[in-house]
DOBA-352274 format. One line per field, with one value per atom (N, C-alpha, C, O, CB): atom name; residue in one letter; x, y, z; residue number from 1. Coordinates in steps of 0.1 Angstrom, whole numbers, plus 2048, in hexadecimal, padded with zeros to 3 digits. Glycine has a CB too. Layout:
% residues N
domar = [CA,...]
voro = [A,...]
c1 = [X,...]
c2 = [Y,...]
c3 = [Z,...]
voba = [NUM,...]
% end
This chain:
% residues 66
domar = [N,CA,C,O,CB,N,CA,C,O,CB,N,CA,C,O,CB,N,CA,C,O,CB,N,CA,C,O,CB,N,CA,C,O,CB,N,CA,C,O,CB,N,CA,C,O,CB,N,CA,C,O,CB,N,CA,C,O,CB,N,CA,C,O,CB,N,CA,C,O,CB,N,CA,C,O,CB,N,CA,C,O,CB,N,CA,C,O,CB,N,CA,C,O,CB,N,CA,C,O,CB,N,CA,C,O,CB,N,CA,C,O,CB,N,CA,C,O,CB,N,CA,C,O,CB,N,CA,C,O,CB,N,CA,C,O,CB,N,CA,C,O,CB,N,CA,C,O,CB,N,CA,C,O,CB,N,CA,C,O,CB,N,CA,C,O,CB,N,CA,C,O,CB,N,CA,C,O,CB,N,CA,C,O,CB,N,CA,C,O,CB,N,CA,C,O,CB,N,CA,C,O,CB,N,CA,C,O,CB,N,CA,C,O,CB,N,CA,C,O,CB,N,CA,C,O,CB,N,CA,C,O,CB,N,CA,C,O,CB,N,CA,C,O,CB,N,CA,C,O,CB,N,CA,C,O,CB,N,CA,C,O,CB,N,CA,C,O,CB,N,CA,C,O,CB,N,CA,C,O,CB,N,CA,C,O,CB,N,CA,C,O,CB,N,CA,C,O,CB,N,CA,C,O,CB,N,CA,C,O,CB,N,CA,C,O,CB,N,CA,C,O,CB,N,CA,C,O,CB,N,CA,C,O,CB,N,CA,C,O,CB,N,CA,C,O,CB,N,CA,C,O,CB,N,CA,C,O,CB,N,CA,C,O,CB,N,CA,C,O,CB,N,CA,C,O,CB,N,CA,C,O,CB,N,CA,C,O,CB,N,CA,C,O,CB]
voro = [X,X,X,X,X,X,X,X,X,X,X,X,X,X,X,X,X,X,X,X,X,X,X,X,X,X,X,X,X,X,X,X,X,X,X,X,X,X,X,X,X,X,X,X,X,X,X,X,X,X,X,X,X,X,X,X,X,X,X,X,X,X,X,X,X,X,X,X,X,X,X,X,X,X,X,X,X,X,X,X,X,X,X,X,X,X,X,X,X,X,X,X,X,X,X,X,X,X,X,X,X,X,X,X,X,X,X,X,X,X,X,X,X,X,X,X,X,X,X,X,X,X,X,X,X,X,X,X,X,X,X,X,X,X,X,X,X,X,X,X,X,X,X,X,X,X,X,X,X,X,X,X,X,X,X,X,X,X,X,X,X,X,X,X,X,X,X,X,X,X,X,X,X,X,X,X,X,X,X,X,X,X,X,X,X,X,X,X,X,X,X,X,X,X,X,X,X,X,X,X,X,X,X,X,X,X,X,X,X,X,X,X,X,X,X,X,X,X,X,X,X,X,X,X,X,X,X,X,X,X,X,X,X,X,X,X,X,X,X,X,X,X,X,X,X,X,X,X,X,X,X,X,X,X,X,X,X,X,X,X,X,X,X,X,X,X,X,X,X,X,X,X,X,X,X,X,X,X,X,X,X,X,X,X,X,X,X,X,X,X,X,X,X,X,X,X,X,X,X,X,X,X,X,X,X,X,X,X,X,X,X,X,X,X,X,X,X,X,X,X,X,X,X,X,X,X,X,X,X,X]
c1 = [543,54E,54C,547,55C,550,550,55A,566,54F,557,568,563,558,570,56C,56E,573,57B,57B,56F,579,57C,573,576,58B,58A,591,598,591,587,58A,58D,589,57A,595,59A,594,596,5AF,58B,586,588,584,57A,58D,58F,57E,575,595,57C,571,574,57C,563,56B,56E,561,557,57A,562,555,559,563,54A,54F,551,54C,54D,54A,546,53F,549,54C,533,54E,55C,55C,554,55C,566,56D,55D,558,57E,555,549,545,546,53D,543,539,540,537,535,548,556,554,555,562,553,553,546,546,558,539,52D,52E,52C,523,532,530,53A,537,536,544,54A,547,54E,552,53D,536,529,527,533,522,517,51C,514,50A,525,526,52B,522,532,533,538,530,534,540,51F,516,50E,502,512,513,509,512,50E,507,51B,522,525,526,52D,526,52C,522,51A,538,520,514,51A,526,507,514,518,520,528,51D,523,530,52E,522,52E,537,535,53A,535,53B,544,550,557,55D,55A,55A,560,56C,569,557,576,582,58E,594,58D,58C,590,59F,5A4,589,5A8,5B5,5B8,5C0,5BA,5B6,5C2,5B2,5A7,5D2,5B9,5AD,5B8,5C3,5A1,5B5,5BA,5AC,5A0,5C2,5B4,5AD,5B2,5BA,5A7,5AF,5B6,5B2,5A8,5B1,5B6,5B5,5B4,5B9,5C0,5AE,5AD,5A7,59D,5A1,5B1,5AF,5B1,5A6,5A0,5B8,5BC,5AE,5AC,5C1,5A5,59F,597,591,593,59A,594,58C,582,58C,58B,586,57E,575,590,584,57E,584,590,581,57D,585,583,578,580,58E,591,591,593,59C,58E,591,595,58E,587,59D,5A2,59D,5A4,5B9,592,588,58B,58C,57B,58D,58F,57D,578,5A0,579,56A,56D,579,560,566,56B,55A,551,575,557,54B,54C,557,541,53E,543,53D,532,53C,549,546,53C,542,552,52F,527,52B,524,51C]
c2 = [91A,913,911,91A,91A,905,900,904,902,8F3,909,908,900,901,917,8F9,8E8,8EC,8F4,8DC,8E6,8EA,8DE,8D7,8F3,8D4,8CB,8D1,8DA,8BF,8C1,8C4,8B5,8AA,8CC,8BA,8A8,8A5,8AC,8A6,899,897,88B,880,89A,88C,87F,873,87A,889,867,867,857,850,86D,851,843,841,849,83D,82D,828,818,811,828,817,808,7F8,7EC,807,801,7F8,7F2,7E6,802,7FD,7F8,807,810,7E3,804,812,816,820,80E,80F,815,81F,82B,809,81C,820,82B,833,815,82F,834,844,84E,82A,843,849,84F,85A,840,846,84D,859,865,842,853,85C,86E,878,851,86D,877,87D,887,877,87B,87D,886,891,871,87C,881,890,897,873,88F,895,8A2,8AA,88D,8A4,8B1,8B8,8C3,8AF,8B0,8B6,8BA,8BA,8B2,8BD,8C3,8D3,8D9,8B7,8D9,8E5,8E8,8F3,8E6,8DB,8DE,8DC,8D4,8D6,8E3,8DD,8DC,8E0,8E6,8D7,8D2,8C8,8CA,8DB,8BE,8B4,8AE,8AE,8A7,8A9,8A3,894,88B,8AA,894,888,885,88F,887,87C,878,86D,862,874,870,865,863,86B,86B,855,851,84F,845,842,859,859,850,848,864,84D,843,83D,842,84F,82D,827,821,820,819,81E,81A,816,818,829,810,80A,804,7FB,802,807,803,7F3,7ED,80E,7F0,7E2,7E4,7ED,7D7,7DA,7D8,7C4,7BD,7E7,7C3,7B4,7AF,7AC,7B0,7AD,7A6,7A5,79C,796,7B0,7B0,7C4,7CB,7A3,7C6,7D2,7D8,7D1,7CF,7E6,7EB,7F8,7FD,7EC,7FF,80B,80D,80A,817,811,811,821,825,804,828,834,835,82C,839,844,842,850,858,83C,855,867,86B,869,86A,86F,874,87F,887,875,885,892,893,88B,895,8A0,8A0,8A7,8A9,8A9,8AA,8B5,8BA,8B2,8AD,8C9,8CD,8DA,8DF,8D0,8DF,8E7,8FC,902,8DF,900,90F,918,91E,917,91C,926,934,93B,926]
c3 = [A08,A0E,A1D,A24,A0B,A21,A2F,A37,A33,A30,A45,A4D,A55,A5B,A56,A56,A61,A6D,A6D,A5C,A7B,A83,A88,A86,A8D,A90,A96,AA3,AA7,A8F,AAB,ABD,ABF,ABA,AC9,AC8,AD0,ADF,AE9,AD3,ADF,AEB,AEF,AE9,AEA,AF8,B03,B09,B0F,B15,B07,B0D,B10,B0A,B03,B1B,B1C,B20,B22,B26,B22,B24,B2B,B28,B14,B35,B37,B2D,B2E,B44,B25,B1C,B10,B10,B16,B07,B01,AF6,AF5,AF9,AEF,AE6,ADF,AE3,AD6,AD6,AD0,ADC,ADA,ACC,AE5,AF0,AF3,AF6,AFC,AF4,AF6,AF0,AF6,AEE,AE4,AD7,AD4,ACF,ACB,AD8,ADA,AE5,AE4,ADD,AEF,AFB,AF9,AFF,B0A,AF1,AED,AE5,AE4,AED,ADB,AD2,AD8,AD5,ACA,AE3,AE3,AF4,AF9,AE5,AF6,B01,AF5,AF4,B0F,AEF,AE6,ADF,ADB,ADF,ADA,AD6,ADD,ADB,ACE,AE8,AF2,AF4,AFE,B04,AEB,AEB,ADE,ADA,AF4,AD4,AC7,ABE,AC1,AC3,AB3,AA9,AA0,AA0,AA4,A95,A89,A8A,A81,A81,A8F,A92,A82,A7E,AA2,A7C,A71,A70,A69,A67,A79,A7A,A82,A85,A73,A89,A90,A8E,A8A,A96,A8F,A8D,A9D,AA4,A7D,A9B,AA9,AA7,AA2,AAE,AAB,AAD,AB5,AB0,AB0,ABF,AC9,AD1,AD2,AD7,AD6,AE1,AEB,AE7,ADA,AF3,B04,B0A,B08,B0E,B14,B20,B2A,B28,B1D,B35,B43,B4A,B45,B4F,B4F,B57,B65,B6C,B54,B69,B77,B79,B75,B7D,B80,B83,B76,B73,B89,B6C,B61,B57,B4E,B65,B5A,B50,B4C,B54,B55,B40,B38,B42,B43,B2B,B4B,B55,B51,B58,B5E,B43,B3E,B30,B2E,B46,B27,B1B,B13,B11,B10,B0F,B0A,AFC,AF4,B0E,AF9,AED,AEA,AF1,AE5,AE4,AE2,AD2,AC8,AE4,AD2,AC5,AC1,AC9,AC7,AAE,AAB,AA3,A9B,AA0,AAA,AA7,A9A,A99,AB3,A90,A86,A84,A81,A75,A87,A82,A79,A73,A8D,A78,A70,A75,A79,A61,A73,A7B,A74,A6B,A7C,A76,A6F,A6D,A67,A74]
voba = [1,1,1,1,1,2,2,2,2,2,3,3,3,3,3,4,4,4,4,4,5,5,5,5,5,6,6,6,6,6,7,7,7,7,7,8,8,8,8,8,9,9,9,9,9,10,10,10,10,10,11,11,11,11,11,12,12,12,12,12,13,13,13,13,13,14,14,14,14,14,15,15,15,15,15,16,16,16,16,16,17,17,17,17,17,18,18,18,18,18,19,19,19,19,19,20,20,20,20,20,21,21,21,21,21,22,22,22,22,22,23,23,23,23,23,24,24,24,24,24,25,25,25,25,25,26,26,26,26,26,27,27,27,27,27,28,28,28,28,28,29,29,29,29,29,30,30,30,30,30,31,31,31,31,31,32,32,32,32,32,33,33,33,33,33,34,34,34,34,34,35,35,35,35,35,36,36,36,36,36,37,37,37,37,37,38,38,38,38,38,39,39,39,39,39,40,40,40,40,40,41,41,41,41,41,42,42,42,42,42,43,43,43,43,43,44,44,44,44,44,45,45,45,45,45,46,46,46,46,46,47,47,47,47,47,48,48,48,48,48,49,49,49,49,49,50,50,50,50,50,51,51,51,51,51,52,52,52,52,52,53,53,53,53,53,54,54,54,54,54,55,55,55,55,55,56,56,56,56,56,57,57,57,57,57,58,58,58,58,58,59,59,59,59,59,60,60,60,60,60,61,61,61,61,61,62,62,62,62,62,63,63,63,63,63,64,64,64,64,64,65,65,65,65,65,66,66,66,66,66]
% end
């Protein structure tokens, strides 16, 4: 049997939400192993000058605990 763990990570990108979601992905496997999944709870993004300036995204990582 597997034990799962989930963590919630904040991560943004100027590029747009994909890019977003990579970078919190790849920034949490640099402490977490086994990551299995990723599901994107909430996306945002700020403005500046009437146009999309940074875009967020609040990720639940789910891996698995040895």
């Amino acid at each position: 049997m597997a034990v799962l763990k989930v963590i919630e990570i904040l991560a943004n990108s100027d590029k747009g939400w994909e890019d977003a979601a990579k970078n919190a992905v790849s920034h949490a496997s640099k402490s977490v192993k086994n990551i299995r999944s990723v599901y994107i709870h909430e996306q945002s993004a700020t403005v500046k000058d009437g146009k999309i300036d940074n875009y967020r995204v609040n990720v639940k990582i789910t891996f698995e605990v040895n």
